[in-house]
C-alpha positions as CSV (number, residue, x, y, z in Angstrom):
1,X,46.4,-74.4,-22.4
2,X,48.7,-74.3,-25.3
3,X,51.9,-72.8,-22.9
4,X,50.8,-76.0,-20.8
5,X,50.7,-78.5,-23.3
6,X,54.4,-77.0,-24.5
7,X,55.9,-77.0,-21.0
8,X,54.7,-80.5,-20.1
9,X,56.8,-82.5,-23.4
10,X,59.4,-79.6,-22.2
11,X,59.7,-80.7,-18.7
12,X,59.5,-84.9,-20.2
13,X,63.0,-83.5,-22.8
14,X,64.3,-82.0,-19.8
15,X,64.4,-85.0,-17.4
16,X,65.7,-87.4,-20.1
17,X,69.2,-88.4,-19.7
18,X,70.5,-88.6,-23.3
19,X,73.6,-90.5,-21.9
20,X,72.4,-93.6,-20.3
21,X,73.7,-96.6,-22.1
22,X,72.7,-98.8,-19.4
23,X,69.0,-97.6,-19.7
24,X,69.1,-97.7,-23.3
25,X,70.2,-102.0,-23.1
26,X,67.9,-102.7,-20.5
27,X,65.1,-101.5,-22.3
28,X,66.3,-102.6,-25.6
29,X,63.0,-104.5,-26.3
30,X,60.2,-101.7,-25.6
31,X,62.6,-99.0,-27.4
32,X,62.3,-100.9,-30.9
33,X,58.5,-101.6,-30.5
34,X,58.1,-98.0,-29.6
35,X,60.4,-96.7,-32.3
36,X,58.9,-98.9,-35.0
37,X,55.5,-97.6,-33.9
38,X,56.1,-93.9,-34.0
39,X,57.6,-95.0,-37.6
40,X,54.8,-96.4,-38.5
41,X,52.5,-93.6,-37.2
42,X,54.9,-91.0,-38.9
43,X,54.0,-92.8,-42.2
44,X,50.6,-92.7,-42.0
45,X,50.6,-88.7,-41.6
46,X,53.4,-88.5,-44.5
47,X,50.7,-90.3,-46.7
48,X,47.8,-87.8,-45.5
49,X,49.8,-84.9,-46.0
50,X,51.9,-85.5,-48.8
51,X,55.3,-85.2,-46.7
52,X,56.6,-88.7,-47.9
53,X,59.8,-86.7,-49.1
54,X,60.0,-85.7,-45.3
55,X,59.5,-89.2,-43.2
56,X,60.6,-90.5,-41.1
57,X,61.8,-87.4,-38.8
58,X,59.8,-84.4,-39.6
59,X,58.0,-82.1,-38.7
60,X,54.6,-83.1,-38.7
61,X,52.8,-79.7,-37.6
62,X,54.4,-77.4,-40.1
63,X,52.4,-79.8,-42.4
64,X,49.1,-79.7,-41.0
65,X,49.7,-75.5,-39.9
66,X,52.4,-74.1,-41.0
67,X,51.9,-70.9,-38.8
68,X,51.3,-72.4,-35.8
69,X,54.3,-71.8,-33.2
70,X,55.3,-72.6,-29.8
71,X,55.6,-70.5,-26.8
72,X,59.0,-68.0,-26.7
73,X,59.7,-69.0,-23.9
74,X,59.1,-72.9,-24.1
75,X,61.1,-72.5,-27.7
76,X,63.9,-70.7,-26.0
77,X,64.1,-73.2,-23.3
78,X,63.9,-76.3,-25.9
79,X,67.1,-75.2,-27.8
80,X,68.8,-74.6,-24.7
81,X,67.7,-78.5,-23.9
82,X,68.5,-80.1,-26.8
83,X,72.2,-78.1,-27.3
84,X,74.9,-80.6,-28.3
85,X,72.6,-83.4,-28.5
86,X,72.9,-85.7,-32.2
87,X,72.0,-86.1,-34.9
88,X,70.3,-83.2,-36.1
89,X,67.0,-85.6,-37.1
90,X,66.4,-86.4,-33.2
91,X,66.9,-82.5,-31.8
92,X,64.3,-82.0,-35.4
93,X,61.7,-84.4,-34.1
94,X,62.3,-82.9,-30.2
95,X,61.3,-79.7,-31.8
96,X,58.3,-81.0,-33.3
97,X,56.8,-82.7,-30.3
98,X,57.4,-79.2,-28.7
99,X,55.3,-77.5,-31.7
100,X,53.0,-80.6,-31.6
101,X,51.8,-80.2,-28.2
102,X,50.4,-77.0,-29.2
103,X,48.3,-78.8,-32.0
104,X,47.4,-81.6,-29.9
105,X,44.5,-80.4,-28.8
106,X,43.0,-79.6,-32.3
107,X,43.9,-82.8,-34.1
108,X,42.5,-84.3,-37.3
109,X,40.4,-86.4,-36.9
110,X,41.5,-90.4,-37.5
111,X,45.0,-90.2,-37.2
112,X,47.2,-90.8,-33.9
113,X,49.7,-88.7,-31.9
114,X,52.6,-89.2,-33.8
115,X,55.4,-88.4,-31.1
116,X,54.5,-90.4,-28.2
117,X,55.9,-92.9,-28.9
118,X,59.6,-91.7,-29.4
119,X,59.0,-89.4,-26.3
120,X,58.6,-92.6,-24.5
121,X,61.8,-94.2,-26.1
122,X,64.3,-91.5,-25.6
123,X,62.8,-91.4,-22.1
124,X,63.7,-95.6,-21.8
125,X,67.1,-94.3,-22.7
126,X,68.2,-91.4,-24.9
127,X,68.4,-91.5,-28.7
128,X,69.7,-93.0,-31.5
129,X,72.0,-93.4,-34.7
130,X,71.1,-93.3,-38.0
131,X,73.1,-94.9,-40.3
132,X,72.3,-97.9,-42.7
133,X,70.3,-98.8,-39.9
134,X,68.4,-97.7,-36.8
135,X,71.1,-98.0,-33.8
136,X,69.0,-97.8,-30.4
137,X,72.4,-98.5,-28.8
138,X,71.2,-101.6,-27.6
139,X,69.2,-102.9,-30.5
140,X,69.4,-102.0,-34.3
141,X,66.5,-101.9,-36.8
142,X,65.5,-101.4,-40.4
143,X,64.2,-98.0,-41.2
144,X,62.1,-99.4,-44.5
145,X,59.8,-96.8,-46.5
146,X,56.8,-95.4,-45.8
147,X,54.6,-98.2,-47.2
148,X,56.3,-101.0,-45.7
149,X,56.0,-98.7,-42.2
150,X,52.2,-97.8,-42.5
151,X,51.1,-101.0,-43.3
152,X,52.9,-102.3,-40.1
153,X,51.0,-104.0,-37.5
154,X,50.6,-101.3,-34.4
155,X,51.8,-101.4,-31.5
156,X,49.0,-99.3,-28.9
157,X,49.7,-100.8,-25.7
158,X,52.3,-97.7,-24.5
159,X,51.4,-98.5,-20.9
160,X,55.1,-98.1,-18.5
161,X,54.2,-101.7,-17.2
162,X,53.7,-102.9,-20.4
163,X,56.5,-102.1,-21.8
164,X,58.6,-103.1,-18.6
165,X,57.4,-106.3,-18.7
166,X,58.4,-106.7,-22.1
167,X,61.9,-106.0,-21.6
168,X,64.5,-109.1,-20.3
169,X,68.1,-110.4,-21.4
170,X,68.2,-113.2,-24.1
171,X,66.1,-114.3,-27.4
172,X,62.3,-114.5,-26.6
173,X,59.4,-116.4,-28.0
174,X,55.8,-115.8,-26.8
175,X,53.2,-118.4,-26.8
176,X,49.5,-118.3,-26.1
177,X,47.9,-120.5,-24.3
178,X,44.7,-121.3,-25.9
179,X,41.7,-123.9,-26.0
180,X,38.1,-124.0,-26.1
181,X,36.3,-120.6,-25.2
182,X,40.2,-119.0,-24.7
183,X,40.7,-118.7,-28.7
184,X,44.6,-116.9,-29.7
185,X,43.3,-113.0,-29.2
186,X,41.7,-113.7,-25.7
187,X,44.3,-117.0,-24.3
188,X,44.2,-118.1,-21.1
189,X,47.5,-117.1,-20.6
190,X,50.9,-116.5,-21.9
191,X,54.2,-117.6,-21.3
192,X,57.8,-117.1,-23.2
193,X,61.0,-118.9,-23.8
194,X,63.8,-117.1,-23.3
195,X,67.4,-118.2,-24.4
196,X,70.2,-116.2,-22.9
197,X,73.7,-117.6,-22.6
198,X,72.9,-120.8,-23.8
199,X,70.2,-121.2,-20.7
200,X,66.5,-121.8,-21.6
201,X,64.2,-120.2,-19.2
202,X,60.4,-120.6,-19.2
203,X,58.5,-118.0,-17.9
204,X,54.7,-116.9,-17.5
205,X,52.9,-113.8,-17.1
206,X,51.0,-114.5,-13.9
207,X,48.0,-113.0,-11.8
208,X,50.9,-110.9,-10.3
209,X,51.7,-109.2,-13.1
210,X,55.1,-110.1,-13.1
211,X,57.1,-113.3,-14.9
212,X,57.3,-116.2,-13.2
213,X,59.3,-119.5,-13.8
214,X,57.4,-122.0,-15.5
215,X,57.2,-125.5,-16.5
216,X,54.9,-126.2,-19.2
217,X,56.8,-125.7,-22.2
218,X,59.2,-128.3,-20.7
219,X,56.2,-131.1,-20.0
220,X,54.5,-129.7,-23.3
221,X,57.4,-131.0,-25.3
222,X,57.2,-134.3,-22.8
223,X,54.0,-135.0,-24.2
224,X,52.1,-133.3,-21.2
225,X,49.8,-131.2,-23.8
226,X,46.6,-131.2,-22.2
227,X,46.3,-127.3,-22.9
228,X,48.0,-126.8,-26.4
229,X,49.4,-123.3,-27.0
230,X,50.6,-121.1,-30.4
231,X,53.2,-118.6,-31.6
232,X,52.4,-114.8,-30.8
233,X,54.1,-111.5,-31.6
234,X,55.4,-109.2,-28.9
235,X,52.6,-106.8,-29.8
236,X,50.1,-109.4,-29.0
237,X,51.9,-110.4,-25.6
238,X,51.7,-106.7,-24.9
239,X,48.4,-106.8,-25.6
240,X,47.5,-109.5,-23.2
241,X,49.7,-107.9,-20.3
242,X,48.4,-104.8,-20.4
243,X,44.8,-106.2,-20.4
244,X,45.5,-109.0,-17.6
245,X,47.2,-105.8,-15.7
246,X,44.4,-103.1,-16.5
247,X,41.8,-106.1,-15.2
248,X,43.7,-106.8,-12.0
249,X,44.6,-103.2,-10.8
250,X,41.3,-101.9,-11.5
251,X,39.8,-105.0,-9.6
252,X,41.9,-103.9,-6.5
């Protein structure tokens, strides 16, 4: 079990390709949610364990067993993997996921995987920079401390086609669509502006799980309001998508 568990985030490290800029833009969107979340988590098992010297990229099982170790073979593999790749905090936390996959089946109770997350990042598109601020290459973000990170809202929805549909070109503003019976966490739908190149574009999440033009923000501000509609964050857009998509595909 344990020299499956290893081999399995080995294979994932393996197949990522650490030098695809284009990747990396394209899902610029779902690679900050996912990186702030795995900061986030990160935090919250600094705090448990007393590591907040160590956050953000540590090693999370040397804190909870220090003598735990992964397979030779999957260890001896990993380096050869993660040779040449930078900075030294990204091969640290590929390391960890490594040992962490041996520990995954005995976890603490309460507290979530921590390295999901940023395996599913550098799989959207390699790694990152860390300078006076995160660099995705493709977004940057503010690292922040550990309180600011564990008191963040989190980000659960890690589905593929969640956080496909979440990635587009442009600034993007999610609205719920809400009204009697279909209050803000349960709308009865949602759709997004998105400004790119000086073009607005207004787009819904539809029953085919995809986004499709739309005009109702447009006749909204025309005075068309019959269904009135709020401000959401992209963690509650995921939310809904992954719901609406979970819904539909187990319908089928």
């Amino acid at each position: 079990m344990v020299e499956n568990s290893s081999r399995s985030v080995l294979e994932r490290l393996r197949a990522i390709d650490w030098s695809d800029d284009s990747a990396a833009s394209d899902h610029a969107n779902s690679r900050a949610l996912l990186m702030r979340e795995y900061l986030r988590r990160a935090a919250l098992w600094a705090r448990a364990y007393g590591a907040e010297q160590s956050w953000p990229f540590f090693d999370i099982a040397e804190h909870v067993d220090a003598k735990l170790q992964v397979p030779p073979d999957a260890a001896t593999e990993g380096e050869e993997v993660l040779a040449g790749l930078a900075p030294a905090s990204l091969k640290r936390t590929c390391r960890a996921a490594l040992r962490w996959a041996v520990l995954r089946d005995d976890l603490p109770a309460g507290l979530p995987d921590p390295y999901e997350p940023l395996l599913l990042m550098y799989e959207r598109g390699g790694g990152y920079f860390l300078e006076e601020y995160l660099d995705l290459n493709g977004v940057m973000i503010m690292l922040g401390n550990v309180e600011s990170n564990a008191s963040a809202a989190p980000f659960l929805t890690l589905a593929p086609t969640t956080l496909d549909a979440l990635d587009a070109e442009g600034q993007i503003t999610y609205y719920a669509k809400v009204s009697e019976g279909y209050p803000r966490h349960n709308p009865r739908g949602i759709v997004r502006r998105r400004v790119d190149e000086s073009r607005t574009y207004g787009e819904a999440f539809t029953r085919r799980l995809r986004w499709e033009p739309t005009e109702y923000l447009k006749l909204y501000d025309l005075g068309h309001n019959e269904v009135d509609h709020v401000k959401i964050t992209e963690i509650e857009a995921a939310a809904f998508i992954e719901s609406v998509t979970t819904k539909i595909l187990g319908s089928s």
